[in-house]
Phi, psi and omega in degrees: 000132190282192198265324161300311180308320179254010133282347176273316159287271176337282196315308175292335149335301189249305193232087189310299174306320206272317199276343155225049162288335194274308192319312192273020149256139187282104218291171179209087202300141192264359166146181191310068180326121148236149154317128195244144173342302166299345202096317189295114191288141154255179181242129138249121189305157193280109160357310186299316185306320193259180178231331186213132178322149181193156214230140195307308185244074190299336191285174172306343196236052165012314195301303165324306185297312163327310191273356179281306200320299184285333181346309175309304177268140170269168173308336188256005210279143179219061196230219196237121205221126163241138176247127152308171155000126208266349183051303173208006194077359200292310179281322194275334180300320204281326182306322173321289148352270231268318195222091206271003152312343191289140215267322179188152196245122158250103175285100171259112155210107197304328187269135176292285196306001192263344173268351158285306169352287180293004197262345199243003194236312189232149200290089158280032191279345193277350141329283218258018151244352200278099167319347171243357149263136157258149193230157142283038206271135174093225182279152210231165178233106142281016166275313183285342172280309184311316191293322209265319169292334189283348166312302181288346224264299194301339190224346179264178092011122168216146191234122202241129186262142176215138162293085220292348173287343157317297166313337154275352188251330188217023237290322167303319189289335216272293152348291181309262174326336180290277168312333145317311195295284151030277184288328172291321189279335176258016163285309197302284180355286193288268219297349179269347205276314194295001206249298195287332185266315171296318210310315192304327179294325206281313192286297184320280177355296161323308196294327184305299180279352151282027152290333193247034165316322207255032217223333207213169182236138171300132174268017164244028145302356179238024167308125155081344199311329194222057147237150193120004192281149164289149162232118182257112159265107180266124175239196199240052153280177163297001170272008186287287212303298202313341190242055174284325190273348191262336183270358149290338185285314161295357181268183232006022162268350211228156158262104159294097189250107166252116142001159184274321215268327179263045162282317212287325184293315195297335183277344191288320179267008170092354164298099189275148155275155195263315149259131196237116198251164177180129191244322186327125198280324201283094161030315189274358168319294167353315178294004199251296187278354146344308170264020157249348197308299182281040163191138183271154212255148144324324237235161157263139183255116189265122162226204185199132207333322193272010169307136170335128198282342200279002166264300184299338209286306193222042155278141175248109083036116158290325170227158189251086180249136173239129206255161228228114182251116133337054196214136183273339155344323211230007196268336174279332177241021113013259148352255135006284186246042150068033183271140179228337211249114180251148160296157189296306160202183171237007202335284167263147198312301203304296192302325151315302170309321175288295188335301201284328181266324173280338187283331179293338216069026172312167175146120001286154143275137191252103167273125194224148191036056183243062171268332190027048204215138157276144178274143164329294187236330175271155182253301192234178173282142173335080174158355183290143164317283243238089180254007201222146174219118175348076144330336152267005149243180173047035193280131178211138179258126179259156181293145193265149179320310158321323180090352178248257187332164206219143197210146193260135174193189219199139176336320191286326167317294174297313194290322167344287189329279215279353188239328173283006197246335169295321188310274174358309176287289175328334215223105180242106177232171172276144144268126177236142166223114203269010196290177190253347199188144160138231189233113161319100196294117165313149189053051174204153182234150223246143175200137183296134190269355176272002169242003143303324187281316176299343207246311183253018165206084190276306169251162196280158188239129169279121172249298186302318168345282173292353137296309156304325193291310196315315220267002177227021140259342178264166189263013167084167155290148185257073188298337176277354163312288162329288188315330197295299341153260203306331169256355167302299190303307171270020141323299198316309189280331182303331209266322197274023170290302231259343160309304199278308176291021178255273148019277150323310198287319171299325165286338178308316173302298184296344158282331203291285180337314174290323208278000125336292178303324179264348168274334183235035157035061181273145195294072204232114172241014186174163189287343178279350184266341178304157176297147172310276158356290172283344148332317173261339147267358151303319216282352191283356197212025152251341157267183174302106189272124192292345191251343168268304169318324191284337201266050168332299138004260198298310163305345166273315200299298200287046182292327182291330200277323165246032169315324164297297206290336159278346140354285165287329158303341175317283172341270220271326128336285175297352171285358200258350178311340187277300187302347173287340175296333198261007186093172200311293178235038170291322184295327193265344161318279163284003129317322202271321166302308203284334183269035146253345146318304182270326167256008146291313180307322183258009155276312138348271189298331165317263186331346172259352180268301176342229189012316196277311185293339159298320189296328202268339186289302182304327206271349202243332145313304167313329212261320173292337184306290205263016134231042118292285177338299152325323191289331146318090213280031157242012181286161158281174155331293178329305201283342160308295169275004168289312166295315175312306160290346135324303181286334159330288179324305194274017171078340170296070206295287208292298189296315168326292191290339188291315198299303184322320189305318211239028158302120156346137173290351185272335177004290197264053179245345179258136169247027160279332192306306191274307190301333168281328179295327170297329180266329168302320180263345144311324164292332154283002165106323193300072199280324190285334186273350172251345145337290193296313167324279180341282188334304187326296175299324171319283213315337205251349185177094204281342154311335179291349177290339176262011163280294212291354161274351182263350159285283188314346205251340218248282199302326155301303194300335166321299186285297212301331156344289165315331171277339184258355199264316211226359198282300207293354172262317188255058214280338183278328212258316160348282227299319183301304175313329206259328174306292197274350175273278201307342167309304196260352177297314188090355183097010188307113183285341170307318191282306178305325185263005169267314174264008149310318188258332115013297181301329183307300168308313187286334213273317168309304183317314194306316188278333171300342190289312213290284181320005179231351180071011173253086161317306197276348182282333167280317195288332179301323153299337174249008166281315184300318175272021169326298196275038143239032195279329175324307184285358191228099217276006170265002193314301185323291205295326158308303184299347185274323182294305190307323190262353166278345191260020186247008183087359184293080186296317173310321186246009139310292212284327197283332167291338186283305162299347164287318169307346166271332149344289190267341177235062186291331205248045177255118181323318206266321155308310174314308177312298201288352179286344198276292151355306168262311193286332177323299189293353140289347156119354211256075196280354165272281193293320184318305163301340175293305153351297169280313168299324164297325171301278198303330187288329197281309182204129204263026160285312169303018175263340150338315174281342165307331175289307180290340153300315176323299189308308189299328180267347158266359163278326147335306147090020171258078173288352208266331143322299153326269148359295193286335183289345189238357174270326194282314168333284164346286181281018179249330190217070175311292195311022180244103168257001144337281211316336195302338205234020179266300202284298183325298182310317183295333186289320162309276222306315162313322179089086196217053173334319201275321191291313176297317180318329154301285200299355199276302212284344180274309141353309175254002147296327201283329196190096180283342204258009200271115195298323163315304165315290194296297200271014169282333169284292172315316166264007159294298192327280192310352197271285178327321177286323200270311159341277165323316194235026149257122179326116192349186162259137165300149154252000000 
């Protein structure tokens, strides 16, 4: 049987569909098969094709040319390895080979006839049998490329291969491909790596901010409100400063819909935004809205649940909107809460932000600091958190505004990239884009943003306006709905607990049942051949199961929680579809694993949901109960801070300060009241105003003082929180935390001996800074612990080093002396004071200095060696000498200096001294080559002395 005969038999074996795409084509040879030295057929592509021959494989080996090519994957590599056009088969064969760990091989290869080619040249049964290949051929379904890749995509490493003498031969088709596979493998990538490190977070968010339903509105309550209106989506790259003038020439022309990251420059320059949009899951987002927190805004904030609950929570708004994402996760209080109308997507605050301007109906959209490129030196505009970036990792040059020009960017960009351009394609509006530098958005036409504004906003646009009319025609989200929604669920979970240990408990039996059958290897080629029995408990998990299944829901809600585990449930599926060649029930075997495998994984995530889901069911009882109450202008005080403490409880600062606002005139006669108005505006930031509260409730009712220090001890410990997870990283955001912990410590020794050992930690980084020469990141670090410096008596001495070595001498000597204050006999202090006056001219006292240094610790005599050098470069050798002698004897073990000291006594014409210093050297190390001949020219220095003729006189 030839070699085409027997992939085509693998192929109707294994992979059927595939095999009869190939019977039905009409094959076409793509060029020439030759021999190659080695034996091995190489392709010369067809002449008509090419402008000049070219060859699949130029060397004598194939094999060779392959293995340079591949060298990147290892033996150990267990990720994911894709091939552009696969060429004669020589790279998937070898990766198989070479690296059999790799979890799975994707064969893209767009020419049909070039993979018949390879079906007629190389043996490919160890390829199209093989379970972890996949092949693409031909017109490719890249929904079926996504789907069959993304279990690995999402959690391994990949490495995507292009045959490149293809690419040369057909460089569009080829191309083309490359880059779909490209965008499909770093979309999954980015979004599963974010799914598996985040979900939990993503879930937690949520339950945290559907607390504030009764706080807020759907934002596609503005559906069509401004269309036709022009809208500038503002981000935070580095071309925002360059067009600041232009985008005051455009605010009220406009909807100014910004980033969270472009707030803080746009407030800075007198630009109020119309919208303020933010997706960050992560905690330090806040920090981008952090110095506005204690006063409301104009301007309104569009987010989405799973944003860090610590923006809506305690931003004040002029409106509260929450956009509806596309997730099923979330498809249950969707639902609930009547959202009907999803965003294109959120990846990123820009895909909101565009997703939020279409959703208004704008046209045009105007894109302003949308570089997605890194600048030479500024990376984003002023006020972003994350304004510096790793130059080591990850780099890749992208296409330039041109298509020519080539710009340094990233993975994270490109996917930026590739999604604002599916919106763009979905959405046919004019797109402009004004950004200064970065990657060409496709469908967008690049225009200087001051003739976008003169050419689309000739006149002023009323925005807030038609936003109060929405938010004050709509009924809000439907929180008793939501509650309604939340006991159903956990109604849901008790019964789908008791469903999944039923479940479990049965396949166990049915595994028990089998291994009889599988030990005597029995003739079972269907459920019907099965014992009547274990048949009929098979047949329960071959239909639709009614006691599990049925809870749809609650499996999208814990989706996150069991995202790896359905990954992997993919995963044991598609190996067992394999397994069916080995018979019935080896196939029925690993059936029975993976769904015990699967209702441990969704028993698991219950128990970790439940609770979390419980906090929000109490919290949305509560909260309806004590506003009925509330709504009764005969309630008491009590039930007024009992909703207050609710709101408190949920972190819910902005609904809290609206309720104070709309307290009974007798209010500030309670002094349970100003201790809670001290904790609201402490959750704002407003420390001098949560003070004077605090005070107040002492002054009306001194019991209450060791509660509001023990609020305070609690609230501090929040932020200094933030310093050990993120200070050693964050030294500028450090400094704010530490700032906002000590406002509220008070001198708390819990909280101060909590941020001692905080220092502790740092203060170690600082000296690895120093000690590594990245000077200006200590300084940047011993800038965060300033305002604790007092307490922290070695902080001066780190700042005395940090600030000589950036030359600052002045404010060097002034730390230095504080630090001595506390560390009088520390050697190294001493050193370094003996060090700047020397090096300062003051050279008596500089020495004095040092001999004190050198008595406390005779490791600081090393400056002595270094006075030595300076002073023999100087060409003061008998100075010199005393200076490497004074070393010596503080430190014997630098038996070096003997020959330091010895040169300098030549220089002197001083034989006899070098002759000591030589010859002591050379007790030590008779072989020391230096030495002997530094002794051999005292000895001859000394003779030539000696039998030289007086002096005149």
């Amino acid at each position: 049987m030839d070699i085409l005969a027997q992939n085509l038999t693998a192929l109707q074996q294994h992979r059927p569909a595939l095999y009869q795409l190939i019977a039905a084509h009409p094959y076409r040879p793509v060029g020439r098969v030759k021999p190659t030295k080695s034996g091995w057929p190489t392709l010369r592509f067809d002449p008509e094709a090419t402008p000049a021959p070219l060859l699949a494989y130029p060397s004598d080996n194939p094999w060779d040319d392959v293995a340079g090519h591949l060298k990147s994957v290892h033996a150990e590599f267990d990720g994911l390895v894709v091939f552009i056009g696969i060429g004669l088969g020589y790279g998937p064969l070898l990766v198989a080979q070479k690296a059999p760990r790799v979890a799975r091989i994707a064969l893209v290869e767009p020419c049909l006839d070039m993979f018949c080619t390879a079906l007629r040249q190389l043996d490919l049964r160890p390829l199209l049998a093989a379970a972890k290949v996949d092949f693409f051929i031909g017109d490719i379904d890249w929904r079926q490329f996504e789907t069959t890749v993304k279990p690995t995509a999402t959690f391994k490493d990949i490495y995507l291969l292009k045959q490149d003498p293809s690419f040369s031969w057909q460089p569009d088709l080829y191309q083309t491909a490359r880059q779909q596979a490209f965008t499909l493998i770093n979309q999954l990538s980015v979004a599963g790596g974010t799914t598996k490190v985040f979900g939990r977070k993503f879930m937690r968010n949520r339950l945290a901010n559907l607390t504030l339903v009764n706080h807020s509105h759907p934002a596609e309550i503005l559906q069509d409100k401004f269309k036709n209106i022009p809208a500038v989506v503002v981000s935070s790259g580095p071309s925002l400063n360059q067009n600041m003038a232009a985008l005051k020439k455009a605010q009220g022309r406009c909807l100014l819909i910004a980033a969270d990251g472009a707030l803080a420059p746009l407030l800075e320059a007198g630009v109020m935004p119309d919208l303020v949009t933010s997706v960050d899951i992560k905690a330090l987002t806040f920090e981008k809205f952090a110095p506005y927190v204690d006063q409301s805004w104009p301007f309104s904030l569009v987010t989405i649940f799973k944003v860090t609950p610590l923006v809506p929570k305690r931003f004040a708004a002029r409106h509260l909107f929450f956009a509806a994402e596309k997730d099923i996760t979330q498809n249950w209080f969707n639902r609930a809460l009547a959202m009907h109308h999803t965003i294109p997507t959120s990846s990123s605050v820009v895909h909101l932000s565009l997703g939020l301007a279409l959703l208004c109906g704008a046209d045009p959209v105007v894109f302003v600091g949308q570089d997605m490129a890194y600048a030479p030196d500024t990376q984003h505009a002023k006020g972003v958190i994350n304004a510096r970036f790793d130059f080591a990792k990850e780099i890749q040059w992208g296409l330039g505004v041109n298509q020519t020009n080539k710009v340094q960017t990233d993975r994270g960009f490109i996917e930026v990239k590739s999604r604002i351009e599916d919106i763009i394609r979905a959405h046919p509006r004019t797109y402009i884009n004004t950004s200064g530098m970065g990657l060409h958005i496709d469908g967008t036409r690049t225009q200087p943003l001051l003739e976008a504004v003169a050419h689309h906003m000739p006149k002023p646009v009323a925005v807030r306006g038609p936003i109060d009319q929405c938010v004050q025609a709509s009924p809000g989200f439907d929180a008793v709905r939501l509650h309604q929604v939340c006991q159903e669920t956990l109604r849901a979970m008790d019964i789908a607990q008791n469903a999944l240990q039923a479940d479990r408990q049965r396949t166990d039996r049915l595994a028990v049942r089998l291994a009889p059958l599988i030990e005597q290897n029995a003739p079972v080629n269907g459920l019907a051949q099965l014992p009547p029995d274990i048949a009929t408990d098979f047949q329960y998990f071959t239909t639709p199961n009614e006691t599990v299944e049925q809870f749809v829901d609650l499996w999208e809600q814990t989706a996150e929680l069991v995202f790896e585990g359905n990954i992997e449930n993919d995963r044991r599926k598609h190996a067992n579809e394999h397994k069916r060649a080995q018979g019935f029930l080896p196939w029925l075997t690993g059936e029975l694993d993976r769904l015990q495998f699967v209702f441990r994984t969704r028993e698991n995530a219950v128990r970790q949901y439940r609770p979390m889901f419980t906090q929000l069911c109490d919290y949305l009882q509560a909260e309806m109960r004590l506003k009925a109450l509330a709504a009764d202008e005969s309630t008491s005080s009590k039930i007024h801070r009992d909703l207050l403490q609710t709101y408190t409880d949920a972190g819910n600062y902005c609904p809290a300060q609206k309720l104070i606002d709309t307290l009974p005139a007798d209010a500030p006669t309670s002094a349970p009241l100003h201790l809670q108005r001290g904790l609201v505006r402490a959750g704002l930031l407003d420390f001098a105003t949560a003070a004077q509260s605090w005070q107040t409730a002492v002054e009306l009712d001194a019991t209450l003082a060791p509660k509001i220090q023990e609020l305070r001890q609690t609230l501090a410990l929040f932020w200094a929180g933030k310093i050990e997870t993120f200070g050693a990283e964050r030294p500028a955001l450090c400094r704010k935390w530490l700032h906002r912990t000590l406002a509220l410590a008070q001198d708390d020794a819990k909280v101060t001996g909590f941020l001692k050992d905080l220092w502790t930690r740092d203060a170690a980084k600082t000296g690895e800074l120093l000690d590594t020469g990245r000077i200006a990141d200590a300084g940047r670090m011993l800038e965060s612990w300033e305002a604790l410096s007092s307490a922290l008596p070695d902080w001066a001495a780190w700042a005395a080093r940090q600030q000589y070595h950036e030359g600052n001498r002045e404010s060097a000597v002034h730390h230095l002396k504080a630090a001595l204050v506390h560390f009088p006999e520390d050697g190294r202090l001493l050193a370094l004071m003996a060090r700047m006056l020397i090096e300062t001219g003051q050279i008596g006292d500089g020495l004095t200095w040092l001999q004190r240094a050198v008595d406390q610790d005779p490791a600081t005599a090393t400056l002595w060696e270094e006075i030595g050098d300076a002073l023999s470069a100087a060409g003061d050798h008998p100075a010199a000498a005393t200076a490497y002698e004074n070393c010596f004897a503080a430190l014997p073990e630098k038996s070096d200096l003997l020959l330091k000291i010895g040169a300098a006594h030549l220089h002197c014409q001083n034989p006899a001294a070098a002759q000591t210093a030589f010859n002591t050297l050379l007790r030590i190390n008779p072989r020391h080559p230096v030495a002997q001949d530094g002794l051999q020219a005292a000895v001859d220095m000394e003779t030539q002395l000696k039998n030289a003729p007086p002096a005149a006189e």
